[in-house]
C-alpha positions in Angstrom: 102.7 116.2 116.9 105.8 116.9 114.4 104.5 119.6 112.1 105.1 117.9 108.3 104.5 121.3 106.8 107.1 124.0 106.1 107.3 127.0 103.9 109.7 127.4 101.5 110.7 130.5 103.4 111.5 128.4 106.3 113.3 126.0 104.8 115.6 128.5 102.7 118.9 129.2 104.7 118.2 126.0 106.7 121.4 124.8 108.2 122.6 121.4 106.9 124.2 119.2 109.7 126.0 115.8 109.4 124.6 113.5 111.8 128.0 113.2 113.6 128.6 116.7 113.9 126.9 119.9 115.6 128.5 122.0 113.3 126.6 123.1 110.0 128.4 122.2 106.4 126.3 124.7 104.6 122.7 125.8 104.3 119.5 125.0 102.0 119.9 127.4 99.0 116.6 126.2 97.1 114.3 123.6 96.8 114.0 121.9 93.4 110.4 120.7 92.7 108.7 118.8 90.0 106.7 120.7 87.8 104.6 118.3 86.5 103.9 116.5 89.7 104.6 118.9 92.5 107.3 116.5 94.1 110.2 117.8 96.2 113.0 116.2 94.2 115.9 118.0 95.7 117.1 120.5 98.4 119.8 122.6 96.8 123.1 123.1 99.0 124.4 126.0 97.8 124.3 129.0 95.7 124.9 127.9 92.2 122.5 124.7 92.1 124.8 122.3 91.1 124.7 120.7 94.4 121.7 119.1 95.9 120.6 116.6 98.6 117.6 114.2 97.8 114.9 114.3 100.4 115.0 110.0 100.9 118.4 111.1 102.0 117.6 113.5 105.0 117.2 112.0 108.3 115.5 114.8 110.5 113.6 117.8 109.4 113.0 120.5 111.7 114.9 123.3 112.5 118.1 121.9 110.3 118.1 119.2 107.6 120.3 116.6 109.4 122.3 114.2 106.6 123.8 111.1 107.2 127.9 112.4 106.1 129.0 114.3 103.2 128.3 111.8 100.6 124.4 112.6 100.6 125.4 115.9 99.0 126.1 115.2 95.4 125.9 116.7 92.0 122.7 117.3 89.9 123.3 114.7 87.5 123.7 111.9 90.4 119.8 112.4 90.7 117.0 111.2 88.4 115.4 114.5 86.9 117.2 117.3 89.2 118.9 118.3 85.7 116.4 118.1 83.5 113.8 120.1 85.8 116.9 123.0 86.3 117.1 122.8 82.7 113.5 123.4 82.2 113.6 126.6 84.4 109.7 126.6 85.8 110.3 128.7 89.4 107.6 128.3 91.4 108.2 131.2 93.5 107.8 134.8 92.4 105.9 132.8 89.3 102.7 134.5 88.0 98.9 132.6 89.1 96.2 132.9 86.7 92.8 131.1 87.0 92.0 129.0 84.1 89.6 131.7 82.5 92.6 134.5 82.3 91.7 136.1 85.5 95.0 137.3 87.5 95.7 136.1 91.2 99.4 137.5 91.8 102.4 136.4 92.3 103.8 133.4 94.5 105.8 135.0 97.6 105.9 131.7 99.8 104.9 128.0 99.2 104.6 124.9 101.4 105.9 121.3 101.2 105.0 118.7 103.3 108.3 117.2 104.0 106.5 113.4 104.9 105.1 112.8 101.6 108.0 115.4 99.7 105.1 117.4 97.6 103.7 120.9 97.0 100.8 121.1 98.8 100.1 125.5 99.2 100.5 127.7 97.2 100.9 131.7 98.8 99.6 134.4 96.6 99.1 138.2 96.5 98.6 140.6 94.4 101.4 143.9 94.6 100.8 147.4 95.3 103.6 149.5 93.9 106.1 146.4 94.7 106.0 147.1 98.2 102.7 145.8 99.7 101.1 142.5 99.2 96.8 143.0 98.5 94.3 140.0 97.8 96.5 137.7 99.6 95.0 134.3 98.4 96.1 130.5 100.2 95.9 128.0 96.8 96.0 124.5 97.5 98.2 122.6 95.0 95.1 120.2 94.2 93.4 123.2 92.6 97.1 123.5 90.2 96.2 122.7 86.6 100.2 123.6 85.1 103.3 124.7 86.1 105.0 126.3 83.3 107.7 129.2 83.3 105.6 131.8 82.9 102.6 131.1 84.7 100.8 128.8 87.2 97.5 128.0 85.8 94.9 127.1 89.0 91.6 125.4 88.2 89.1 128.1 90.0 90.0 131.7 91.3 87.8 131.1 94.4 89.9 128.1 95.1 91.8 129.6 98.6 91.9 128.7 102.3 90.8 132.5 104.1 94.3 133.8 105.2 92.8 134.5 108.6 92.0 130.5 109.2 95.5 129.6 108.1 97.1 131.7 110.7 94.9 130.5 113.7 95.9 126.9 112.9 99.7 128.3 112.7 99.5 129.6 116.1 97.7 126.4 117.6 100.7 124.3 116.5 102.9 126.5 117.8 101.3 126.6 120.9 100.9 122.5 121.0 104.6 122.5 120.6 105.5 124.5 123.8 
């Protein structure tokens, strides 16, 4: 079964390919997503932002982003609301969580998309100890997301978390399954 999920982690520093070619024309800087609606919008293809590829325009996801030719990588402006959310700033990563009642969570050090239906669907969480170890390392679904903003990601519940432990037994059955 092709795994539809992948961390942002995974997906930044992803080799872009032409379909023609073996040879990579650059690599996945950032992902651009939606605050408002938690879409992927835009895969960002290289280090200022001001190139992107749009995720209809990707023909294989997996351990590359394979593109059709050149053409599919275009400025910001070519795509509806790329600009306007780069304008807006909201990161997602690094990005403070609070629950809706003021109570911290952490920090975002990893998120997932699911790269069939192009949305945010995981949020990863944890709390810092002297900004070298992660504590209270949370899994947030997105459905539990209230706002984006630049400041803060406000979740509906604090209790609202998949147990890290359950999250990486299903990681290492789908690896397995894919031997």
């Amino acid at each position: 079964m092709l795994n539809v999920e992948k961390r942002y982690t995974e997906i930044c520093g992803m080799p872009i390919l032409i379909e023609d070619s073996a040879r990579p024309v650059g690599r996945v800087h950032d992902l651009i997503v939606d605050p408002e609606n938690g879409n992927l919008i835009a895969f960002t293809a290289n280090s200022r932002g001001n190139k992107v590829i749009a995720p209809r325009d990707v023909l294989k996801f997996g351990r590359h982003l394979l593109i059709r030719d050149h053409e599919d990588i275009c400025d910001t402006g070519d795509i509806l609301r790329v600009s306007e959310v780069q304008e807006r700033a909201v990161p997602i990563m690094k990005n403070k969580v609070e629950a809706e009642k003021g109570e911290y969570l952490g920090r975002v050090f990893d998120y997932v998309v699911d790269t069939k239906a192009q949305k945010l669907i995981k949020l990863y969480v944890a709390k810092s100890l002297l900004g070298l170890l992660r504590v209270d390392v949370r899994i947030i679904s997105a459905k539990y997301i209230v706002e984006i903003t630049p400041n803060v990601i406000l979740i509906k519940d604090s209790l609202a978390k998949i147990p890290i432990e359950e999250e990486h037994e299903e990681l290492r059955v789908e690896e397995m399954s894919e031997v």
